[in-house]
C-alpha positions as CSV (number, residue, x, y, z in Angstrom):
1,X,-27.6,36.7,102.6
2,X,-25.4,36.7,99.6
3,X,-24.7,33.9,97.8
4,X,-21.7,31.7,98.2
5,X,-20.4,29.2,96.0
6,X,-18.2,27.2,98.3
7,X,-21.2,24.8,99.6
8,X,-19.1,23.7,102.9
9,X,-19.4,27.6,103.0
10,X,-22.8,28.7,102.0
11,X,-24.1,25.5,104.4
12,X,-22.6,26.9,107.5
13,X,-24.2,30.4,106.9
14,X,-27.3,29.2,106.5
15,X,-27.0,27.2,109.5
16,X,-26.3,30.6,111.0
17,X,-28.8,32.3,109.7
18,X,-31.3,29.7,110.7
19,X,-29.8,29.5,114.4
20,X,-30.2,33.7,113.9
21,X,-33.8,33.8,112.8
22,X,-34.8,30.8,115.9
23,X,-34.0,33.5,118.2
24,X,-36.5,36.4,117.5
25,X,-39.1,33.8,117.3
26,X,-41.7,33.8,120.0
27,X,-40.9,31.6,122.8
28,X,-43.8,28.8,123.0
29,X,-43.6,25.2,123.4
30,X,-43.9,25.2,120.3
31,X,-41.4,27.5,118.3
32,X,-38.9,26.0,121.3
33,X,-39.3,22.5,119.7
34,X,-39.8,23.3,116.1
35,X,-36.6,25.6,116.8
36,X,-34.3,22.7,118.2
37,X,-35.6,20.6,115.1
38,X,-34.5,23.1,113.0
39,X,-31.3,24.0,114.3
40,X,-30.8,20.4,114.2
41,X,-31.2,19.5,110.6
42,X,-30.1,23.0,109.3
43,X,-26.1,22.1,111.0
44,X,-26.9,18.9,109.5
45,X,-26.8,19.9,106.2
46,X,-23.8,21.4,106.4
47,X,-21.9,18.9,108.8
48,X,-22.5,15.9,107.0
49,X,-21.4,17.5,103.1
50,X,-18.4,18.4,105.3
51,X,-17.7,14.5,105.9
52,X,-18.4,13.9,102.8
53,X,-16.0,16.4,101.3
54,X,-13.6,14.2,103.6
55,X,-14.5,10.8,102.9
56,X,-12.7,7.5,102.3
57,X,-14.5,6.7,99.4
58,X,-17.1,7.1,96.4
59,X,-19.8,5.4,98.8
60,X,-19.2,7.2,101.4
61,X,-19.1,10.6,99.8
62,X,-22.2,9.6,98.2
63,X,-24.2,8.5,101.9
64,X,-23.2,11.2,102.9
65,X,-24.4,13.5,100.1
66,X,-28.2,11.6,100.6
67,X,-27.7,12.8,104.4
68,X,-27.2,16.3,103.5
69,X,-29.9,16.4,100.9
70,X,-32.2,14.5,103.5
71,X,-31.5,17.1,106.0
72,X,-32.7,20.3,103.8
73,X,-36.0,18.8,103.0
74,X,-36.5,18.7,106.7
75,X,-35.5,21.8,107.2
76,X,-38.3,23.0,104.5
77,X,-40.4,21.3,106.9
78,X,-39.3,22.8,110.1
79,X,-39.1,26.5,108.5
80,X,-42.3,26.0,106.8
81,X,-44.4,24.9,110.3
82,X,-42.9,27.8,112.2
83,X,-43.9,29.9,109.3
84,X,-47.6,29.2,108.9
85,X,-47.9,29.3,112.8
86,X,-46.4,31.8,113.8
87,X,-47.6,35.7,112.7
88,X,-43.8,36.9,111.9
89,X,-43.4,40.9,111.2
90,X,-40.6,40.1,109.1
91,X,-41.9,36.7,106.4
92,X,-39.2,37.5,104.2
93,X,-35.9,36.2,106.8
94,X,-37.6,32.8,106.6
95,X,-38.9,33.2,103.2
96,X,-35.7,33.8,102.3
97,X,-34.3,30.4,104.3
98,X,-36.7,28.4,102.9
99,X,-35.7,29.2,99.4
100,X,-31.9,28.7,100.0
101,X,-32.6,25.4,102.1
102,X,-34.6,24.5,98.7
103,X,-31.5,25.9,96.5
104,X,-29.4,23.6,99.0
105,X,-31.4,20.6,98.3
106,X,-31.3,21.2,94.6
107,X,-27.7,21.6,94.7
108,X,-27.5,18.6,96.8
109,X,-29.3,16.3,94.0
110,X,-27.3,17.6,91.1
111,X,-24.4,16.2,93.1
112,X,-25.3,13.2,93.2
113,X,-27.3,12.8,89.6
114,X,-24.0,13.8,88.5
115,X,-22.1,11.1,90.4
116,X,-23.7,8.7,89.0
């Protein structure tokens, strides 16, 4: 996945590429309900900077910038579970998610460090 430098951009691909990786997993109870959680917060991410990037206000942008930044650290979670119990052929797809939802949250706080 290259990189993109629109965020409202580069959140929605990795969304994809989440929603992508979910469905070569294994289908136990659960990689079904790790997957949902995933899929979840990972179009949460990039939902809720998309509000933001249309909000009424400083506040608001800012909420919703938190919500974003909330999300990726639970999608770290959600990727990181499936990855330590599942034995994957290919660890580097959701090596490789892990670090961008980590380059996401980084990107996330900057945002609001520098809004301050």
């Amino acid at each position: 996945m290259g990189k993109v430098y629109d965020l409202e951009e580069r959140t929605f691909q990795f969304a994809k590429e989440v929603r992508l990786f979910i469905q070569t997993l294994k289908k136990t109870i659960a990689n079904i309900e790790d997957g949902k959680q995933v899929a979840r917060s990972s179009g949460s991410i990039a939902a809720n900077y998309i509000e933001a990037n249309e909000s009424l206000s400083d506040k608001d942008f800012l909420f919703r910038v938190k919500i974003s930044r909330k999300e990726a650290k639970e999608t770290v979670l959600w990727l990181r579970l499936i990855n330590e119990t599942n034995d994957l052929k290919n660890k580097q797809i959701i090596e490789n998610l892990i670090k961008e939802a980590i380059e996401i949250k980084k990107i996330l706080s900057a945002i609001l460090n520098n809004s301050k």
